[in-house]
C-alpha positions as CSV (number, residue, x, y, z in Angstrom):
1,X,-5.0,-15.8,2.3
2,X,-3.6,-12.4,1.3
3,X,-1.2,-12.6,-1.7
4,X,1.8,-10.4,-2.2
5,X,3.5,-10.7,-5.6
6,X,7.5,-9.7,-5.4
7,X,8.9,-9.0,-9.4
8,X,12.6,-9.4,-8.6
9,X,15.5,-7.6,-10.6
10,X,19.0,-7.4,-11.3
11,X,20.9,-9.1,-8.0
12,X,17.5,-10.4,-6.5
13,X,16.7,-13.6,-8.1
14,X,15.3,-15.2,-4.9
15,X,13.0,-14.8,-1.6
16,X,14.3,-15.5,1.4
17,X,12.8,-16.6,4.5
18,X,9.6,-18.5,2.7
19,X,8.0,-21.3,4.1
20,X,7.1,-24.3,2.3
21,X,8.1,-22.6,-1.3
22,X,8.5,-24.1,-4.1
23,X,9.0,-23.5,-8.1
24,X,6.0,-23.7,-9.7
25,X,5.6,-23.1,-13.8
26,X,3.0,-21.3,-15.1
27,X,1.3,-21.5,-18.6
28,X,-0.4,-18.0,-19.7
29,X,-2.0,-17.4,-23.1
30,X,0.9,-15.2,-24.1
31,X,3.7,-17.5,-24.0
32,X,6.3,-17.9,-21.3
33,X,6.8,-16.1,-18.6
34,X,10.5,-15.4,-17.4
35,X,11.2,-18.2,-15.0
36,X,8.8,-20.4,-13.1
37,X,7.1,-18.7,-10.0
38,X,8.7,-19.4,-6.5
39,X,5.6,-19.5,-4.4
40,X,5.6,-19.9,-0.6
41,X,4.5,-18.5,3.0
42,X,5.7,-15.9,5.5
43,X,3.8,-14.3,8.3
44,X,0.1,-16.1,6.6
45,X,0.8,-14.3,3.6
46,X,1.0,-16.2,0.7
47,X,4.4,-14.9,-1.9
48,X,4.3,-15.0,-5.3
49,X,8.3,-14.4,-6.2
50,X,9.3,-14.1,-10.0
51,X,12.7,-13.5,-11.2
52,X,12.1,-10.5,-14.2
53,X,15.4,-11.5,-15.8
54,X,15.4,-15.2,-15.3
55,X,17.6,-17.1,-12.8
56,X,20.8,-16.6,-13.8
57,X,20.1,-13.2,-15.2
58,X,19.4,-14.2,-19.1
59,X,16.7,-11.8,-20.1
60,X,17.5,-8.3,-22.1
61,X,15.0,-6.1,-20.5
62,X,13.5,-5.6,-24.3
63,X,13.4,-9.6,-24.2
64,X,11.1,-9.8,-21.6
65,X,7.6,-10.9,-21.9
66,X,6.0,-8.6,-19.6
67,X,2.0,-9.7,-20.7
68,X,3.1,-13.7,-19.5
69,X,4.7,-12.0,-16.0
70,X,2.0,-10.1,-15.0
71,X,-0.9,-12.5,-16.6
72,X,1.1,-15.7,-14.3
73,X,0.9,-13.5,-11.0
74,X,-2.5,-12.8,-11.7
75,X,-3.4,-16.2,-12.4
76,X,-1.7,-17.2,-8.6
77,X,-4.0,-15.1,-7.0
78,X,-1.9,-11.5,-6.7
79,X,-3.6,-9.0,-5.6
80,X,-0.3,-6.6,-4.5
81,X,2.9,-6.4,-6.7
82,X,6.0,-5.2,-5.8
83,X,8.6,-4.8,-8.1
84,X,12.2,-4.4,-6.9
85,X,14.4,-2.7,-9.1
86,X,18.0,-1.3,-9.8
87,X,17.9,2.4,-10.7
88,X,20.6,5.1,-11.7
89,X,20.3,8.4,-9.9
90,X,19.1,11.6,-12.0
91,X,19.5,13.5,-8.6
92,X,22.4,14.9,-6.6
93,X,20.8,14.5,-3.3
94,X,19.5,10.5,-4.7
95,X,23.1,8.7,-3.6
96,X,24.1,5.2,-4.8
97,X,22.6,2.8,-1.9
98,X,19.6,5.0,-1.5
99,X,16.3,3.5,-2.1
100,X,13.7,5.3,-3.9
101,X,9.8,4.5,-4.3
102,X,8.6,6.9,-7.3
103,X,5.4,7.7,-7.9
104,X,5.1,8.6,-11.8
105,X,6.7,7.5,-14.8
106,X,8.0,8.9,-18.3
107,X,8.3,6.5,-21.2
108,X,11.4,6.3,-23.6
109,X,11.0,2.4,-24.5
110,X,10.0,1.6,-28.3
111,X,7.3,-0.6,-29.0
112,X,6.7,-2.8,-25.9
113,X,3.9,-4.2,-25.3
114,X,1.8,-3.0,-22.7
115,X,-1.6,-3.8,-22.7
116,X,-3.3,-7.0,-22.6
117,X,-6.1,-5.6,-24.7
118,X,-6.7,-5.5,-28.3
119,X,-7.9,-8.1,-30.9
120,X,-11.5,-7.7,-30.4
121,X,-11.9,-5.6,-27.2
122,X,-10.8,-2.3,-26.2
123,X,-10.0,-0.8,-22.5
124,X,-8.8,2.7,-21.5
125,X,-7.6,2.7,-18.1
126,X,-6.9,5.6,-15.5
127,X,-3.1,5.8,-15.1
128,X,-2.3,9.5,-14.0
129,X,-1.4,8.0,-11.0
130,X,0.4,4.7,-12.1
131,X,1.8,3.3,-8.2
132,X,-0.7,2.0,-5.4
133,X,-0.4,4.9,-3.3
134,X,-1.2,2.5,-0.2
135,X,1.5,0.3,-1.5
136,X,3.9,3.1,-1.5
137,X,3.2,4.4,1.5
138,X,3.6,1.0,3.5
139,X,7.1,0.8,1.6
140,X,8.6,4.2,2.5
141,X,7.4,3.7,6.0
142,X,8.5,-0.1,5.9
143,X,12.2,1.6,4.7
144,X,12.3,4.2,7.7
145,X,11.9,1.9,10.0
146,X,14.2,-0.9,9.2
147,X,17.1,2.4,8.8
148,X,17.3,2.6,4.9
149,X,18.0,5.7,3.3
150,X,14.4,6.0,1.4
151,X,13.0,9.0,-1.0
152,X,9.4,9.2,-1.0
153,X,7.6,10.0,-4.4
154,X,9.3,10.9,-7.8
155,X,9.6,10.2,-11.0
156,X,11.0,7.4,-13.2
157,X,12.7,7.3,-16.5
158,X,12.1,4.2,-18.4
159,X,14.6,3.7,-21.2
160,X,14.6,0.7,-23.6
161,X,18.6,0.0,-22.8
162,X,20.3,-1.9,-22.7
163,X,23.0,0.6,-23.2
164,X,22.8,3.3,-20.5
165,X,22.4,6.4,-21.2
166,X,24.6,8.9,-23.7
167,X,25.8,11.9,-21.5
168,X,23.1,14.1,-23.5
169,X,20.0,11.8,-22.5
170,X,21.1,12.1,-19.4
171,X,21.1,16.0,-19.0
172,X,18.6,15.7,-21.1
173,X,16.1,13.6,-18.5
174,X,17.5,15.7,-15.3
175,X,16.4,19.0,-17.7
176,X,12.5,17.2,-17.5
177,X,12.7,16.7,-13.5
178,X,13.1,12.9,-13.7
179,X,14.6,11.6,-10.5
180,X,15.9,7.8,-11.4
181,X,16.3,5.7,-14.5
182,X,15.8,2.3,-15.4
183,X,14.8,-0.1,-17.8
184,X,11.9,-2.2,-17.1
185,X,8.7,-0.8,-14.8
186,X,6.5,1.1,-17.1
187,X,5.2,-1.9,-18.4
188,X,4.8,-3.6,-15.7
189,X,2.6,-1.0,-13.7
190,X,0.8,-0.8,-17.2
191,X,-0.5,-4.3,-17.0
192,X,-0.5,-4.7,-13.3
193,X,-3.4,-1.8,-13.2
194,X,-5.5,-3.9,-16.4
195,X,-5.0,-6.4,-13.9
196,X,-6.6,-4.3,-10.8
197,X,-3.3,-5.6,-9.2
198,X,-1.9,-2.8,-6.6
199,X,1.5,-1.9,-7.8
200,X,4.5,-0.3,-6.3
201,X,8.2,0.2,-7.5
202,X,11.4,-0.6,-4.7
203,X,14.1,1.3,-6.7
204,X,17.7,0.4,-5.8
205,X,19.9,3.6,-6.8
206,X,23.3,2.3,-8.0
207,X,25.0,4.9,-9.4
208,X,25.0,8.7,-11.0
209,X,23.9,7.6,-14.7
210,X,26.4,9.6,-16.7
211,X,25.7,13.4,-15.9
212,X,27.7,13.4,-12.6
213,X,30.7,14.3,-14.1
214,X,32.2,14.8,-10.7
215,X,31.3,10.8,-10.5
216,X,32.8,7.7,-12.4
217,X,30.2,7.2,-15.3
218,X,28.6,3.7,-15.2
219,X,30.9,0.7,-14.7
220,X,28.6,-2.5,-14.5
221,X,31.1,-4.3,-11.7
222,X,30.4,-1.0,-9.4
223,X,26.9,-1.3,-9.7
224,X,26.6,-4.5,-8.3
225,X,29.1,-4.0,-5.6
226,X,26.8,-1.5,-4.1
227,X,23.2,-3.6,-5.4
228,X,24.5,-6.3,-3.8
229,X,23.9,-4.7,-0.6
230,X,20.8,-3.2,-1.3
231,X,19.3,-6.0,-2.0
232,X,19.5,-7.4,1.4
233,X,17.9,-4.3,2.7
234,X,14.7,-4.5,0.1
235,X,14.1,-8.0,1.5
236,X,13.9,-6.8,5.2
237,X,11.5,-3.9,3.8
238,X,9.1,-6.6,1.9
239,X,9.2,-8.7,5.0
240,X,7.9,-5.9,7.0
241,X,5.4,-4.6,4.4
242,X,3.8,-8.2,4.5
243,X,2.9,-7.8,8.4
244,X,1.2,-4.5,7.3
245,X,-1.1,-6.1,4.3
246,X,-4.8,-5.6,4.5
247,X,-7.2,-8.2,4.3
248,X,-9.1,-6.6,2.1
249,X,-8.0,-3.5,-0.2
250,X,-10.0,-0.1,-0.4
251,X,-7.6,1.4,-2.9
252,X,-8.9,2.2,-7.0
253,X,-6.7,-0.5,-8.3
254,X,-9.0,-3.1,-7.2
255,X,-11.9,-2.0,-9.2
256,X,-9.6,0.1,-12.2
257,X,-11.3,-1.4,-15.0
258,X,-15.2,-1.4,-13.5
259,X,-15.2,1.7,-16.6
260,X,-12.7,1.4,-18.3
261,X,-14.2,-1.8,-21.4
262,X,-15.8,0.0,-23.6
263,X,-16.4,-2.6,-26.3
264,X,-19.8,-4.2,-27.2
265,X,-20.2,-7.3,-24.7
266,X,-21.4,-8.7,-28.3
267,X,-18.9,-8.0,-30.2
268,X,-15.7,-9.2,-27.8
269,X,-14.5,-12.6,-29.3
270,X,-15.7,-15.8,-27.5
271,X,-11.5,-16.4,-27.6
272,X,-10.6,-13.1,-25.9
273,X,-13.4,-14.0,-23.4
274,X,-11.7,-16.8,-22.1
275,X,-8.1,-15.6,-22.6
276,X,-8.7,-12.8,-20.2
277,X,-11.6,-14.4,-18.2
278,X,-9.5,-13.8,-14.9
279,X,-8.9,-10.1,-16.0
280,X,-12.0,-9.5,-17.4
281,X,-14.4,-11.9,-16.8
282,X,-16.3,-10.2,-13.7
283,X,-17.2,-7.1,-15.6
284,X,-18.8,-9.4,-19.0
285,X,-21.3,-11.5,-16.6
286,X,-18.6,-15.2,-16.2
């Protein structure tokens, strides 16, 4: 059975329309995890569905143990990621309730991690193009046809937070060509492509960030007034992209770190062996 994995973000802390779901904890070598996993079935797809901030909403996005997210849907069988997230707007023509899937990234975090190597073995893997670009395109099709208001391509800002931006950064990021800003996705497509998991980003513009000055800067209680109905729109887009899945993928993400280990085999730890055996462990001969 296909599996589609669905990272969930501020205002989307559950999957609708699963059959037979159910929470299901997951131990990884890395520690927790954000919440337990709500796993279930829709149109003989199996759903992998984690809340990034916790149910409830109780995770800073520095808090978050992004190695334990992606490790868990990787150890349920994920082979497609989608990660649904709120976004402010670096763009005039980018309105608050327009959906955005960007295609590169620019990183202004501090000292996440965001690899699951190290410790005894080394990997470099391609990431000039960081999204599944068959992903992608089955989401901006997905969007078109269920009526949203979707911008194909461009480029993410992901800031540490959780402040939002100072009016400077701002002009400063719009000065760079960035299109949307947010907090939490970097990392995630990091790991997701050491994981050979396809990745792709469902951004939810809420707002202007601060640099519309013709625009309110950010008030929190106005960006969920207008998440809060975006949200209901990304679900109807992952529910079509699900009908759409291939059986099998044909994409580079599958295969991302076939060249990418370039450690002795006889030098790797017997411990890091096993604790990324189900990353790994195809390319070392287990």
């Amino acid at each position: 059975m296909t599996v589609l994995g669905v990272i969930g973000g501020s205002g989307l802390y559950q999957m609708h329309g699963l059959e037979r779901g159910e929470w299901l904890s997951v131990d990884t070598p890395f520690g927790a995890p954000s919440d337990a996993y709500f796993i279930g079935d829709l149109e003989g797809v199996r759903v992998v569905f984690l809340p990034r901030h916790g149910r409830g909403h109780r995770l800073l996005p520095s808090e978050l143990n992004f190695r334990a997210n992606i490790y868990g849907m990787k150890k349920l069988g994920v082979e497609q990621l989608i990660a649904v997230s709120a976004v402010g707007s670096l763009k005039k023509d980018i309105a608050p309730g327009h959906l955005v899937v960007p295609d590169q990234f620019i990183d202004r975090t501090r000292g996440r991690i965001s690899t699951f190597f190290g410790r005894g073995i080394v990997a470099h893997v391609s990431f000039a193009d960081p999204m599944c670009s068959e992903l992608t395109r089955r989401l901006v099709a997905v969007g078109r046809e269920r009526g949203a208001t979707i911008h194909e391509g461009g480029t993410y800002i992901c800031m540490e937070g959780p402040q939002f931006s100072t009016r400077a950064e701002s002009f400063l990021y719009r000065s760079w060509g960035a299109d949307i800003i947010g907090m939490t996705n970097l990392q995630e497509a990091k790991l997701a492509r050491e994981a050979e998991i396809c990745f792709a980003t469902l951004a939810l513009a809420t707002d202007y960030d601060c640099w519309n000055t013709e625009s309110s800067d950010v008030v929190i209680k106005d960006v969920l007034a207008i998440l809060n109905k975006n949200v209901a729109m990304a679900q109807d887009i992952i529910h079509g992209v699900i009908k759409q899945l291939p059986d099998e993928r044909a994409c580079p993400c599958a295969h991302a770190l076939a060249q990418a280990i370039i450690t002795d085999r006889a030098q790797i730890p017997a411990a890091i062996r096993q604790e990324l055996g189900i990353i790994v462990g195809k390319y070392l001969g287990e």
